[in-house]
C-alpha positions as CSV (number, residue, x, y, z in Angstrom):
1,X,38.9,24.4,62.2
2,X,40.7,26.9,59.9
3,X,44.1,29.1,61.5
4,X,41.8,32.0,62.7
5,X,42.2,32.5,66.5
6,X,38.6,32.5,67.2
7,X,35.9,30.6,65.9
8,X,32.3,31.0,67.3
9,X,29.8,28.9,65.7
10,X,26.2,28.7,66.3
11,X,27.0,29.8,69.8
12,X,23.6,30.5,71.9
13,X,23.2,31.4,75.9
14,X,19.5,31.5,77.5
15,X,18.6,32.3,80.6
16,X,15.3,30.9,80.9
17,X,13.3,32.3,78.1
18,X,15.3,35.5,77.1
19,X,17.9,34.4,75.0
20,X,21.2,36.6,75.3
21,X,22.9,35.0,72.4
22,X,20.8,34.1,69.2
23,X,23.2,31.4,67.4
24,X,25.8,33.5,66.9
25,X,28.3,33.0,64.5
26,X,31.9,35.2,64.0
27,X,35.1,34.8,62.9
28,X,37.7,37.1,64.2
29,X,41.1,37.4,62.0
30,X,44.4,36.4,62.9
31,X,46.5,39.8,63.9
32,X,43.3,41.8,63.9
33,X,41.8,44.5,66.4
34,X,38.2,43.8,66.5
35,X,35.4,46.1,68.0
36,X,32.6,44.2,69.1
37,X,29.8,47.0,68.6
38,X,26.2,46.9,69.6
39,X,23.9,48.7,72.6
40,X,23.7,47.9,75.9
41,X,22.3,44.4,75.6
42,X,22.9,43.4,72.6
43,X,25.0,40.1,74.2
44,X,28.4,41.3,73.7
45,X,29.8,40.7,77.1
46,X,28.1,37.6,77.4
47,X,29.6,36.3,74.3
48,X,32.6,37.5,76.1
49,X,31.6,35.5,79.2
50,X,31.3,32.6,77.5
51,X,34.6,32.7,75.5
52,X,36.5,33.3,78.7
53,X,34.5,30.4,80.6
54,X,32.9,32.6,82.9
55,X,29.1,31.5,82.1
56,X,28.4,27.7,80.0
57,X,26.6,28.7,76.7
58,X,23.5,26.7,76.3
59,X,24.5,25.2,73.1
60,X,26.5,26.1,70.4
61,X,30.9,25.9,69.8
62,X,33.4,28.6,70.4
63,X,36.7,28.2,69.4
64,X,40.1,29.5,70.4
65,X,43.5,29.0,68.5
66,X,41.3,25.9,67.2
67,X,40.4,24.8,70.8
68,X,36.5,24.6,72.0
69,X,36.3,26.4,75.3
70,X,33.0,25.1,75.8
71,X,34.6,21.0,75.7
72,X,38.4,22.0,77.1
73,X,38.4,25.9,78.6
74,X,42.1,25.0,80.3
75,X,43.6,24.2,76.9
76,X,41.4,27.3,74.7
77,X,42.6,29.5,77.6
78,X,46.1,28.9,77.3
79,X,47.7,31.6,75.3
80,X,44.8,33.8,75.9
81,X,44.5,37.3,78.4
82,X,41.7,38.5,79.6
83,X,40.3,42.1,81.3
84,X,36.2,41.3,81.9
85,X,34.4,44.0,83.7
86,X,35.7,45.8,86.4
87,X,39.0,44.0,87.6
88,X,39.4,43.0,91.0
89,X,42.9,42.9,92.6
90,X,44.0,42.3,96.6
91,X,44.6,46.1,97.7
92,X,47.6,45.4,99.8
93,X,49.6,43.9,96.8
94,X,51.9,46.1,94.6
95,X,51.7,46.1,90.7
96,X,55.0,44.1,90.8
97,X,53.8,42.0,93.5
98,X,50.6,41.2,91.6
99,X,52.6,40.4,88.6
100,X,54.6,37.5,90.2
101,X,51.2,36.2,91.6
102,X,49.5,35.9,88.3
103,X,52.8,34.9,86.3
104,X,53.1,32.3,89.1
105,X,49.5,30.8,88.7
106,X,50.3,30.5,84.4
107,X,53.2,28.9,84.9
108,X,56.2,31.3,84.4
109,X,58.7,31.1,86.1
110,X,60.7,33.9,88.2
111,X,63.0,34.8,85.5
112,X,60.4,35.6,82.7
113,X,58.4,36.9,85.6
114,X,60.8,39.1,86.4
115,X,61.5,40.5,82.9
116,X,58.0,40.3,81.4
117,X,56.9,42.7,84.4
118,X,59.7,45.8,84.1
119,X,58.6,45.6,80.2
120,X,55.0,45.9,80.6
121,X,55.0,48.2,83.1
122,X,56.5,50.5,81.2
123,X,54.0,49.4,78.4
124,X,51.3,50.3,80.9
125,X,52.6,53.8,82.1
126,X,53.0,52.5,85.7
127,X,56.6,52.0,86.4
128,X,56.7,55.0,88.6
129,X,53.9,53.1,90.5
130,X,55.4,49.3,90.5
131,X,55.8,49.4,94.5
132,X,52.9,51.6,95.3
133,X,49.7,49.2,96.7
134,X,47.2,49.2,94.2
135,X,44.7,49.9,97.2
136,X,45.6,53.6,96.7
137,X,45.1,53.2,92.8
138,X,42.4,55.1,91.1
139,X,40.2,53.4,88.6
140,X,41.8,54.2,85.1
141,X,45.0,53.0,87.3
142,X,43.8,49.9,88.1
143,X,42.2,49.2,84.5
144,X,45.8,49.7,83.2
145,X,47.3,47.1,85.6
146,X,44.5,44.9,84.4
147,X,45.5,45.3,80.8
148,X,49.2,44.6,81.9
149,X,48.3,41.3,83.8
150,X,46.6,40.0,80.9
151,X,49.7,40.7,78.6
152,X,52.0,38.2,81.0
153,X,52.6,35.3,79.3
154,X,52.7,36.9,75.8
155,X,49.7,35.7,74.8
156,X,48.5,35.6,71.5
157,X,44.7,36.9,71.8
158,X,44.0,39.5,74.0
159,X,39.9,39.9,75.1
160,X,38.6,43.0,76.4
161,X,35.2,43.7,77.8
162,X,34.4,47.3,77.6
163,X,37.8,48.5,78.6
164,X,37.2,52.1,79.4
165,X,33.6,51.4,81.1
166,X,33.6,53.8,84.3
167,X,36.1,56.0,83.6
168,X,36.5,59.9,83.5
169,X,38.0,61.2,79.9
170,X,41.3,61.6,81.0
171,X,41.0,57.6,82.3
172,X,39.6,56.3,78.9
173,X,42.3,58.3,76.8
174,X,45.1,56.9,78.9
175,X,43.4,53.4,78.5
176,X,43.1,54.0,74.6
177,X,46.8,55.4,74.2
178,X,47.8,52.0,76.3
179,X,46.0,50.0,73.9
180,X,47.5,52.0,70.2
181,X,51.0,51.1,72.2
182,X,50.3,47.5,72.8
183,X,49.6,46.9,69.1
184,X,52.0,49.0,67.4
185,X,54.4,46.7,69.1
186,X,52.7,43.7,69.3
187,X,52.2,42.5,65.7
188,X,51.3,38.8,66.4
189,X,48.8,40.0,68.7
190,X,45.0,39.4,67.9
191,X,42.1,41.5,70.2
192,X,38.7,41.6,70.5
193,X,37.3,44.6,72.8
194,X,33.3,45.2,73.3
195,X,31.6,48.7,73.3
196,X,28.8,51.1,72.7
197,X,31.3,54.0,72.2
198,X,32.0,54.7,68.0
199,X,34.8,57.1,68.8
200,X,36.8,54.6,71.0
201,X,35.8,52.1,68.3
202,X,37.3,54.2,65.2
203,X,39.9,55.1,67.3
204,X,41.4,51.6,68.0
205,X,39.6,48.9,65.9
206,X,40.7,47.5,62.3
207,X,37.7,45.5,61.9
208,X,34.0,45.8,63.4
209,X,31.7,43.0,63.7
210,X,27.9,44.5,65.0
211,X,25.7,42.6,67.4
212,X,22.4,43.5,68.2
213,X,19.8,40.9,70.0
214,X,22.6,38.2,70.4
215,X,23.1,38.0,66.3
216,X,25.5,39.2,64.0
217,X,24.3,41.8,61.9
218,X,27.4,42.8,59.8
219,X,31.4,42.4,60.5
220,X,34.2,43.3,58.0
221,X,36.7,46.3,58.1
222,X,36.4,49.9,59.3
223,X,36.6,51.1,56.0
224,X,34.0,49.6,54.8
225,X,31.7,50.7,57.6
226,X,33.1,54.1,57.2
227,X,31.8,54.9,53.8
228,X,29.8,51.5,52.4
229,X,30.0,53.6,48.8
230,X,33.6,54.3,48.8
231,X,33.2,57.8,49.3
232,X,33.9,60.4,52.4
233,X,31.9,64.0,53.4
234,X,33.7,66.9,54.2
235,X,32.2,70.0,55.2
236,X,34.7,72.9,54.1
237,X,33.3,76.3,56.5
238,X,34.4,79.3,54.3
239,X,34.6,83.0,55.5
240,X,31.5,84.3,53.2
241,X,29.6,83.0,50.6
242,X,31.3,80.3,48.3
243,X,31.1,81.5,44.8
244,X,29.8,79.3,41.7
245,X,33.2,79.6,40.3
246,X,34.7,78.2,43.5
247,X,32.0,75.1,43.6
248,X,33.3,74.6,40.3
249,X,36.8,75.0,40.5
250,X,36.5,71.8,43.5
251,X,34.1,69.8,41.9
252,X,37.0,69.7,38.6
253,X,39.6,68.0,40.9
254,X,39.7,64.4,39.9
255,X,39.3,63.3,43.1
256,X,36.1,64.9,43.8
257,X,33.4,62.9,43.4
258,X,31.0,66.1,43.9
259,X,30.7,69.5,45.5
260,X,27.8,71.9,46.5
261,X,26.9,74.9,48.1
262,X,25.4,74.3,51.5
263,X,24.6,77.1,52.9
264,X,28.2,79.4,53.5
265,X,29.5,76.2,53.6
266,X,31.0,73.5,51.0
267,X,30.0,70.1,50.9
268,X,32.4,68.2,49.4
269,X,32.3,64.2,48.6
270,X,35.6,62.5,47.6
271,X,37.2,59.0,47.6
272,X,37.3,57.1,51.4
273,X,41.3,56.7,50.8
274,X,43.4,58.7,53.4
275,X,45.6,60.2,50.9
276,X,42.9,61.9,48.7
277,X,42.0,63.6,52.2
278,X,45.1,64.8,52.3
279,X,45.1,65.9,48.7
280,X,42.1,68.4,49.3
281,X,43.3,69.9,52.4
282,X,46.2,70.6,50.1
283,X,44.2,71.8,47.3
284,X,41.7,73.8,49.3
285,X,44.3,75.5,50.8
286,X,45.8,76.8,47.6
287,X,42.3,78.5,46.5
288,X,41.0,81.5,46.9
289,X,38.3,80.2,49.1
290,X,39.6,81.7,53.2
291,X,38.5,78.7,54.1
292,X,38.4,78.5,58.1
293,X,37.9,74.8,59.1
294,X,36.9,71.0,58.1
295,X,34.9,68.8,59.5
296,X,34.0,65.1,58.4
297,X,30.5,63.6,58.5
298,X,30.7,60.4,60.7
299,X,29.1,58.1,58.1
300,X,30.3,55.2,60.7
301,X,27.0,56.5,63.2
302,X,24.9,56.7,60.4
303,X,25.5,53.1,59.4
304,X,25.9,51.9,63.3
305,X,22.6,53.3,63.6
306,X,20.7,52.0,60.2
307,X,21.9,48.6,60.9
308,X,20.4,48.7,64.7
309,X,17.0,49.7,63.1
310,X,16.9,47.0,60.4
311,X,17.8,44.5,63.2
312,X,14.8,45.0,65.5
């Protein structure tokens, strides 16, 4: 097998005769966060499942840091942490208490345990909670012990089953911010998360590979899912009619692919790179336009949602 982390080749899972996983085949890059994206169904936790040797696949191979989990799960599960579905912890334990249990049952020893628990606690936002019993936890509390019980070890792939499932807003953007934290520091770190939810997607991912009816319909980079022509819509709102002079005087920037009235508004298409963004917030702002907001077009929905349809 090649140096990727994870391999999944042909992989298929029936139960009876609905098949959950349709000979799947992915590869997920080496220091990459990838978004497993598809609706409910579409047999992204039970790929999950089957990569974590929580269900057998009916047939197929699925490979981690080169080692089948299907033939040897101890050895693919080595250097790997998992959260799947909603964790489960024994109420009367303490975060630091739970720690030593699971560092214990990996195979570190008190030391590392020790040290490896005060830094990811902190990673975690729960240091002021270390000896508090996680029976009097809340959910989004509990999820981000979960996330810090699966970084013991220092593994080098991290897989996350719908990590913010259940949660109220304020629970899922504490999960999220956890997440930015642990790989902005964690360079060497691959993860692969499942989810129905574009925002959280955008928000976290690098790469994007879409399932639908157990297959892989498309995987590659954000970007390219963000604007498959190399191009971005923004909406400029403007305080009264835009004038044909105005249209003009945008649709002459060189990084303006076009612009037109819509409405009072603008639309404006330009080049997908960040910094061109940047250039016409600049620009726009520099014209006599009184313009009084911007908003971008999710393109990523639109494509999300074309590549469900063709899929059916």
């Amino acid at each position: 097998m090649s140096d990727n982390p994870i391999e999944i080749v042909n992989l298929r899972k029936e139960y009876g005769k609905f098949v959950a996983v349709n000979d799947l085949n992915l590869t997920i890059k080496k220091n990459s966060f990838t978004g497993l994206l598809g609706p409910n169904g579409a047999g992204k936790s039970t790929t999950l499942k089957i990569l974590t040797h929580l269900i057998n696949a009916t047939s197929g191979e699925a490979y981690l840091n080169g080692i089948d989990v299907t033939k040897d799960p101890k050895g693919a599960l080595t250097d790997v942490g998992t959260v799947i579905e909603t964790p489960e912890f024994y109420p009367y334990l303490t975060p630091k208490e739970t720690f030593r249990y699971v560092g214990e049952l990996i195979g570190m020893n008190r030391e590392q345990i020790s040290a490896q628990s005060q830094e990811i606690l902190e990673k975690v936002k729960m240091t002021d909670w270390q000896d508090k019993r996680l029976g009097t936890f809340s959910k989004g509390m509990r999820q981000r012990i979960a996330l810090g019980q699966a970084l013991l070890g220092d593994p080098k792939i991290i897989i996350l089953d719908e990590p913010t499932s259940g949660l109220d807003p304020r629970g899922m953007a504490e999960i999220r911010e956890v997440l930015k934290n642990i790989r902005n520091e964690s360079k060497d770190l691959t993860i692969v998360m499942s989810s129905h939810i574009l925002p959280e997607v955008q928000d976290l991912c690098d790469r994007i590979a879409f399932i639908n009816h157990g297959t892989l319909v498309k995987d590659d980079d954000i970007s390219a899912f963000e604007s498959s022509e190399g191009t971005r819509s923004i909406i400029a709102k403007v305080d009264g009619l835009p004038t044909d002079e105005a249209i003009r005087e945008i649709d002459a920037l060189d990084y303006v692919v076009s612009a037109e009235r819509l409405g009072n508004d603008i639309a404006i298409n330009i080049s997908a790179d960040p910094s061109v963004r940047a250039k016409l917030y600049a620009d726009l702002a520099q014209m006599d336009l009184n313009v009084y907001g911007l908003t971008e077009e999710d393109s990523l929905e639109e494509t999300y949602l074309d590549l469900i349809k063709e899929s059916r």
